[in-house]
C-alpha positions as CSV (number, residue, x, y, z in Angstrom):
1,X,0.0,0.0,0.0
2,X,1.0,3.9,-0.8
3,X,2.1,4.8,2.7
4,X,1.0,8.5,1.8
5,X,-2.6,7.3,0.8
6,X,-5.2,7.2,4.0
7,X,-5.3,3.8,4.5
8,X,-9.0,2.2,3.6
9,X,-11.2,-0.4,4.6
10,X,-10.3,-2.6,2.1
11,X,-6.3,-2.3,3.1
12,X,-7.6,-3.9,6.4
13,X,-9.4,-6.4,4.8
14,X,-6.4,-7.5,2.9
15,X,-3.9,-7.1,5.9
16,X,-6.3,-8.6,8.4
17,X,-7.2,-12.0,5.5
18,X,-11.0,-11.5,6.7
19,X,-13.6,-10.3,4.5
20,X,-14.8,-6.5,4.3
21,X,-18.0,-6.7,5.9
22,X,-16.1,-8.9,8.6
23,X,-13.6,-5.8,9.4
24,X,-16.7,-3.7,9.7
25,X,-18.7,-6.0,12.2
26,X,-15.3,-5.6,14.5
27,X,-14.3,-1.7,14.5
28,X,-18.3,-1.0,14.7
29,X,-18.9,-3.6,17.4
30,X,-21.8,-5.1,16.0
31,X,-22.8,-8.3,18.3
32,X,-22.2,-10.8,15.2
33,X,-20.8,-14.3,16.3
34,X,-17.1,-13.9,15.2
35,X,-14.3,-15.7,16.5
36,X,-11.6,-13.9,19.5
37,X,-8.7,-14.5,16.6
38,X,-10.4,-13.1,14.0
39,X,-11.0,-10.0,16.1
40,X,-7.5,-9.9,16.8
41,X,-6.3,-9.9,13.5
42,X,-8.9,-7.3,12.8
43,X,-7.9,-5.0,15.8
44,X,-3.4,-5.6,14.8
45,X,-4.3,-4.5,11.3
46,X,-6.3,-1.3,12.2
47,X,-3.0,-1.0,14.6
48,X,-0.5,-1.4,11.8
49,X,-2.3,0.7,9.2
50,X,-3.0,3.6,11.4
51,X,-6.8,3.1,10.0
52,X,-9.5,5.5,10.8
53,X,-13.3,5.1,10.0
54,X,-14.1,8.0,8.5
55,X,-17.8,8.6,9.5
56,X,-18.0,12.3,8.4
57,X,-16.9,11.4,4.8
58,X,-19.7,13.5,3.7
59,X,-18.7,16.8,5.1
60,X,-15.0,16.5,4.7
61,X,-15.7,18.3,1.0
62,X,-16.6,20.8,2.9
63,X,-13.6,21.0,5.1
64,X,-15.6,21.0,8.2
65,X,-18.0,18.4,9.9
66,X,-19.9,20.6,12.2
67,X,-18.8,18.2,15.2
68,X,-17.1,18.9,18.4
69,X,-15.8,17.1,20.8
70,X,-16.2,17.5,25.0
71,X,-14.5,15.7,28.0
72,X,-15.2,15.9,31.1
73,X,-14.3,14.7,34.7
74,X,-18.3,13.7,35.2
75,X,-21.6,14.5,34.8
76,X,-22.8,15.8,38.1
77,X,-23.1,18.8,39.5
78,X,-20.8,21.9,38.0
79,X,-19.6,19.8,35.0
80,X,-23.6,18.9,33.9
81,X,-24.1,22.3,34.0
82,X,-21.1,23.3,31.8
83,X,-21.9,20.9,29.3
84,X,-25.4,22.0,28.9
85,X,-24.5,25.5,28.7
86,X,-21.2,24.8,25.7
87,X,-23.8,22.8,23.9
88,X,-26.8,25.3,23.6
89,X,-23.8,28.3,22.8
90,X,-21.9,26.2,19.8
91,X,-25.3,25.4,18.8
92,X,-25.5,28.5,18.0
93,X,-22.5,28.2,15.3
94,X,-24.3,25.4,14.0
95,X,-22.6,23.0,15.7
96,X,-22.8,19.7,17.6
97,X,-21.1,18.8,20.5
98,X,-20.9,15.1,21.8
99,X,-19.9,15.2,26.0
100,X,-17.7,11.8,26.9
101,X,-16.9,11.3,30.9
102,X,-13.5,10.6,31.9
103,X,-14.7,8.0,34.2
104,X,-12.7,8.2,36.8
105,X,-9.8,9.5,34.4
106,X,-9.8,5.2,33.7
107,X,-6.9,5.1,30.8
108,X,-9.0,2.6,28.6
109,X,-12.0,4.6,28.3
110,X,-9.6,7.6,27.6
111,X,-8.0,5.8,24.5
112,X,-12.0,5.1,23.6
113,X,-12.8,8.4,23.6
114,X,-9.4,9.6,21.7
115,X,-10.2,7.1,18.8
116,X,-13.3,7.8,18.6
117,X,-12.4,11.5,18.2
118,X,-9.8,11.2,15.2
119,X,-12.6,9.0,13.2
120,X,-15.8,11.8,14.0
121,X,-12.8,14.4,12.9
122,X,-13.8,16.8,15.2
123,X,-13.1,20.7,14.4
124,X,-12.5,21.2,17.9
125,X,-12.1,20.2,21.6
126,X,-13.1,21.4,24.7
127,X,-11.3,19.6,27.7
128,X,-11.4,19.9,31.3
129,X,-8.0,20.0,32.9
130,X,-7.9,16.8,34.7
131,X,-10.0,15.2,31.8
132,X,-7.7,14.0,29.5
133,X,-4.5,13.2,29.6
134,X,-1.6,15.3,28.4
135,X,-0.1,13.1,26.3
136,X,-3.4,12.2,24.8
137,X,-4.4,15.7,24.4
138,X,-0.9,16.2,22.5
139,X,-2.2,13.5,20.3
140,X,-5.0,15.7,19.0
141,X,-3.1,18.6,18.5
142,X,-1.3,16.8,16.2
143,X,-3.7,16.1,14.6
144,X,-4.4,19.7,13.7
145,X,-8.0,19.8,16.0
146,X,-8.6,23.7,17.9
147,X,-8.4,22.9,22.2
148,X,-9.6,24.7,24.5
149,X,-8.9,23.9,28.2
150,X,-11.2,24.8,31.1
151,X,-10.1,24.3,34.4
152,X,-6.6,23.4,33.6
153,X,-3.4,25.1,35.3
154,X,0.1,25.0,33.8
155,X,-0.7,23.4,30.6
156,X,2.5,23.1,28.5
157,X,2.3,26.0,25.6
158,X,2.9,24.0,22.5
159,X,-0.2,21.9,23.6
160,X,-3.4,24.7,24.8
161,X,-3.1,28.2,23.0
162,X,-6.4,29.1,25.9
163,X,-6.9,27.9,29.1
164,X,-10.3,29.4,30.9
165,X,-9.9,28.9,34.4
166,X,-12.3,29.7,37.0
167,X,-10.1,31.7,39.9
168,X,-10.4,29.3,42.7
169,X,-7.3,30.6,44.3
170,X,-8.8,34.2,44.6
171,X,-11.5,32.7,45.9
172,X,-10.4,30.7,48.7
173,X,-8.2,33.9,49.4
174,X,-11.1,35.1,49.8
175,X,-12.6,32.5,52.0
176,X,-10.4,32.6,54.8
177,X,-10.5,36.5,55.2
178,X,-14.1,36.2,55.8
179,X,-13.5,33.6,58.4
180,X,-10.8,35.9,60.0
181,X,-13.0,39.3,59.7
182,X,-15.6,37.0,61.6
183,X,-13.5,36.6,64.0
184,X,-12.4,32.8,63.4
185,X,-8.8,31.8,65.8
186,X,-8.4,28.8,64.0
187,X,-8.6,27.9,60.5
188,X,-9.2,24.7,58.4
189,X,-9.1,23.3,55.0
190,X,-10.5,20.3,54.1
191,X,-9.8,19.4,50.5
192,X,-10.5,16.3,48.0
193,X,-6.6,15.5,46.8
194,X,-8.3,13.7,43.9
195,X,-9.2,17.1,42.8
196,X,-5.6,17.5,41.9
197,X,-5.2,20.9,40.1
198,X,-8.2,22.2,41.6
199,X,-7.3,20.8,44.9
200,X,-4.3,22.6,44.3
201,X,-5.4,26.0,43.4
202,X,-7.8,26.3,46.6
203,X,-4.1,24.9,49.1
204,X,-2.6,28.1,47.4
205,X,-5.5,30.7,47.7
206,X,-6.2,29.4,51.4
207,X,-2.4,29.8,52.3
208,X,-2.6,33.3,50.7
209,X,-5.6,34.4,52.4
210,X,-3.7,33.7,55.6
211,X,-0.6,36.0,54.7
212,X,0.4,38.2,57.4
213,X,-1.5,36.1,59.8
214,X,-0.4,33.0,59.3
215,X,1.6,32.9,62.4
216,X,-1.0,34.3,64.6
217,X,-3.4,31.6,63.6
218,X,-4.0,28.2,63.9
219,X,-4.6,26.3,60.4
220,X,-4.3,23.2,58.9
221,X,-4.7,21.2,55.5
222,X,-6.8,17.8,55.7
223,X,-8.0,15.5,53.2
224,X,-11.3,14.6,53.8
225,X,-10.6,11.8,51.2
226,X,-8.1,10.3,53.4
227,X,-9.8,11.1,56.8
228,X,-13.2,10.8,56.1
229,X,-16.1,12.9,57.4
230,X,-15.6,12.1,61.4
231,X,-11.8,12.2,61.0
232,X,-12.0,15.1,59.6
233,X,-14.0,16.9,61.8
234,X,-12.4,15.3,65.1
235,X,-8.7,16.4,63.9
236,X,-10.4,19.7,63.1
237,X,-11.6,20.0,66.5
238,X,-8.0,18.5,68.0
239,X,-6.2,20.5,66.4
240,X,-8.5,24.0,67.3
241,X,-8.3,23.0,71.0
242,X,-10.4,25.8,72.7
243,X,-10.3,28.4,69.9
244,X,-13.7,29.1,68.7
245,X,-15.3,29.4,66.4
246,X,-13.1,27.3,63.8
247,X,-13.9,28.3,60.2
248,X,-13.4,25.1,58.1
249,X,-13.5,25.7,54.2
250,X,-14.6,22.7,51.9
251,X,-13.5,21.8,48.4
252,X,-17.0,22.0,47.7
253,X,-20.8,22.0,48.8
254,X,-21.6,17.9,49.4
255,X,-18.9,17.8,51.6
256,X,-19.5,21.2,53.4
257,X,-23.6,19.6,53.9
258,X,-21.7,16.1,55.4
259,X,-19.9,18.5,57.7
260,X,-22.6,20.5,58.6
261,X,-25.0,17.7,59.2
262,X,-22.2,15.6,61.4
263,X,-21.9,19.0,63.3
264,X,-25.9,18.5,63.8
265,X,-25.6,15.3,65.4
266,X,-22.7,16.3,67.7
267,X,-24.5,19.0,68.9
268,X,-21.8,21.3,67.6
269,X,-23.4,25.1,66.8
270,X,-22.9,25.8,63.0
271,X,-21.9,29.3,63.1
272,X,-21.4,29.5,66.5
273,X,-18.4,26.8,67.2
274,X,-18.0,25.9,63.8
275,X,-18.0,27.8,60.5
276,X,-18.8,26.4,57.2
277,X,-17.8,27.4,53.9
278,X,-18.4,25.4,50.6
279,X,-17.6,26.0,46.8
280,X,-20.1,25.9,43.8
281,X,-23.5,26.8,45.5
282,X,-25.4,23.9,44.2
283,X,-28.5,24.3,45.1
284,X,-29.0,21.9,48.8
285,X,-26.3,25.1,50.0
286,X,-29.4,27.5,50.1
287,X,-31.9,24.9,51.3
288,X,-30.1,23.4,54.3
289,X,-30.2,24.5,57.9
290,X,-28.1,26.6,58.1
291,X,-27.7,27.7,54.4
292,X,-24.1,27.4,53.3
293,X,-21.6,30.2,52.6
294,X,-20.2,28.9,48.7
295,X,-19.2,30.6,45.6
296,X,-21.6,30.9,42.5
297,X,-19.5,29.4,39.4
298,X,-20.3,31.6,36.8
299,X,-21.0,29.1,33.9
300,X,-22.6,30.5,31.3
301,X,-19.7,33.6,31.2
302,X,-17.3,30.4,31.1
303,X,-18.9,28.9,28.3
304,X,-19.9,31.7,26.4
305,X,-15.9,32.1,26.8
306,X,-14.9,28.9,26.2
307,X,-17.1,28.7,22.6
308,X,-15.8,32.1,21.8
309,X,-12.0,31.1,22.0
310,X,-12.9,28.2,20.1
311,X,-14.9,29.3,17.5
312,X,-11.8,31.8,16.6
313,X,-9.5,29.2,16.6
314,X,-11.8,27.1,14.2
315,X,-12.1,30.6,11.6
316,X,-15.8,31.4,12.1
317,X,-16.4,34.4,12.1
318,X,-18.0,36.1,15.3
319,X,-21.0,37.9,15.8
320,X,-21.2,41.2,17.3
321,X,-21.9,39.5,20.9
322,X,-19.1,37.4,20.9
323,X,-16.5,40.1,19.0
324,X,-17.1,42.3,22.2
325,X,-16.9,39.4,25.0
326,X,-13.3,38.3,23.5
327,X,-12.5,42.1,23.5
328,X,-13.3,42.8,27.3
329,X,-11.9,39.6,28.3
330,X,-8.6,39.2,26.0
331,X,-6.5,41.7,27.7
332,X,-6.9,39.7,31.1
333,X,-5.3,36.6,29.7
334,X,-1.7,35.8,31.1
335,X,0.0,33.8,29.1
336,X,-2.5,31.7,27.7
337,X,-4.5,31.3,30.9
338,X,-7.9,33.6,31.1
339,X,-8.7,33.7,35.0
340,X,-12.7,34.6,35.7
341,X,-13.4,35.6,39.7
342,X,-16.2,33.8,41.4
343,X,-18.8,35.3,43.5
344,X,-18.8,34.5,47.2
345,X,-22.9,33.9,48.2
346,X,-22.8,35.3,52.0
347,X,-25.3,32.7,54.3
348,X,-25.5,31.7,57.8
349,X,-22.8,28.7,57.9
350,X,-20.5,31.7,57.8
351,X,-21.9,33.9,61.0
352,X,-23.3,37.3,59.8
């Protein structure tokens, strides 16, 4: 075979000594009785070739097949939200987005969602930082596909040209001097280290909100994920002594409500022994007794963003709307890192 010619269905055929239709019951999975072997040979062939199914053969005259592609950590919570948001704004380009999971960031269903990828021919992807990995990511840039990161700190240049970040940092910052203008002598963390970069993010704004008084008070960084909800409390409480109140600030919401509601059967006063202070204001924060201090994440400005960037990259051509987002917000970007500041949502959790 011409190793400058796309390699074809047929090539695989021939490589793989199985017939045509056979080599398309195995790369689309169709539940046809075949033999393990023959799907081997089927699967080492595709391998050796470098074959892609070209699905979008229809639109490639056109240069473009309207798709794009979306990965994220999960579906719940903050990440359902984002997706919803992305699709209904590049819908608007008259485009499609298809959403994949990372599942747990599990590196089979990664390599799924990579091949599948290079066959739809995507014109672009939007990742979440701790989505996909790098090296797979760098696999699609080389391909020539537009990236857009969200949520994704100190990405390599040569592999995201935009990365729009929500500021966590500045927001934790901001956090803890709410807990110390409360009056707070002791002040806790508790974080999700499976959060990685945005574990990360909220360790550095909480020991900057601290600054000049980090010597004066009492703090600590816990992983709830280690320690669990009790452990985490009681070491909380251990390490506090008889400083009250203790404000404790909570990589996000659930595990702010499992605090709050371990403080309830304690008999612990939530605000007045124990502060509480979440992130993403889901919507039990306002509904539970006491309602929870958090931070609104502003999604649709992050996706409205996030389409915007990518769109350019792409070459459509913005509307007015868009032309004047990318103009208020491009002089903000550092490097290739956009920042957007969350809104702290002042409750009871947090005293006044």
């Amino acid at each position: 075979m011409n190793k400058s010619k796309q390699p074809t269905i047929i090539d695989v055929a021939s490589e793989a000594g199985v017939s045509i239709a056979t080599v398309s019951n195995v790369i689309n999975r169709r539940k046809v009785p075949m033999a393990p072997e023959t799907i081997r040979k089927v699967e080492e062939a595709v391998v050796r070739l470098g074959y892609r199914r070209n699905v979008m053969a229809t639109n490639l005259s056109r240069r473009r097949s309207y798709e794009l592609g979306l990965i994220i950590p999960h579906f719940g919570g903050y990440y359902g939200r984002f997706a919803e948001n992305l699709e209904q704004k590049v819908h608007h380009f008259g485009y499609h987005l298809s959403i994949f999971s990372a599942a747990g960031m599990d590196p089979e269903i990664e390599q799924r969602h990579l091949e599948h990828l290079l066959q739809r021919r995507v014109d672009g992807l939007v990742s979440h930082g701790l989505a996909m990995s790098m090296h797979s990511t760098q696999q699609l840039v080389g391909e020539g596909t537009p990236l857009v990161i969200f949520n994704g700190w100190g990405w390599p240049n040569e592999i995201v040209k935009m990365a729009v970040n929500l500021d966590f940092a500045k927001a934790s910052s901001e956090a803890v001097q709410h807990f110390l203008e409360n009056g707070c002598r002791s002040v806790i963390y508790a974080g999700r280290s499976k959060g990685m970069g945005a574990n990360e993010q909220r360790i550095q704004g909480f020991m900057t909100g601290l600054s000049d008084r980090i010597e004066s008070t009492v703090h600590a960084l816990l992983d709830a994920g280690e320690l669990g909800i009790e452990g985490t409390l009681d070491e909380a409480l251990r390490l506090s002594g008889d400083l009250r109140p203790i404000g404790i600030y909570t990589f996000n919401d659930a595990l702010a409500l499992e605090l709050l509601a371990l403080c309830h059967e304690r008999g612990i006063s939530v605000p007045g022994e124990i502060q509480l202070i979440g992130m993403d204001n889901e919507f039990f924060s306002k509904s539970s007794y006491p309602s929870i201090t958090s931070f609104e994440m502003p999604v649709d400005l992050q996706t409205s963003l996030v389409a915007a960037f990518l769109m350019r990259q792409i070459g459509e051509e913005l509307d007015e709307e868009n032309t004047q987002l990318l103009e208020e917000y491009l002089p903000r970007v550092t490097g290739h890192e956009l920042f957007i500041d969350l809104e702290m949502i002042v409750r009871k959790s947090s005293g006044k």
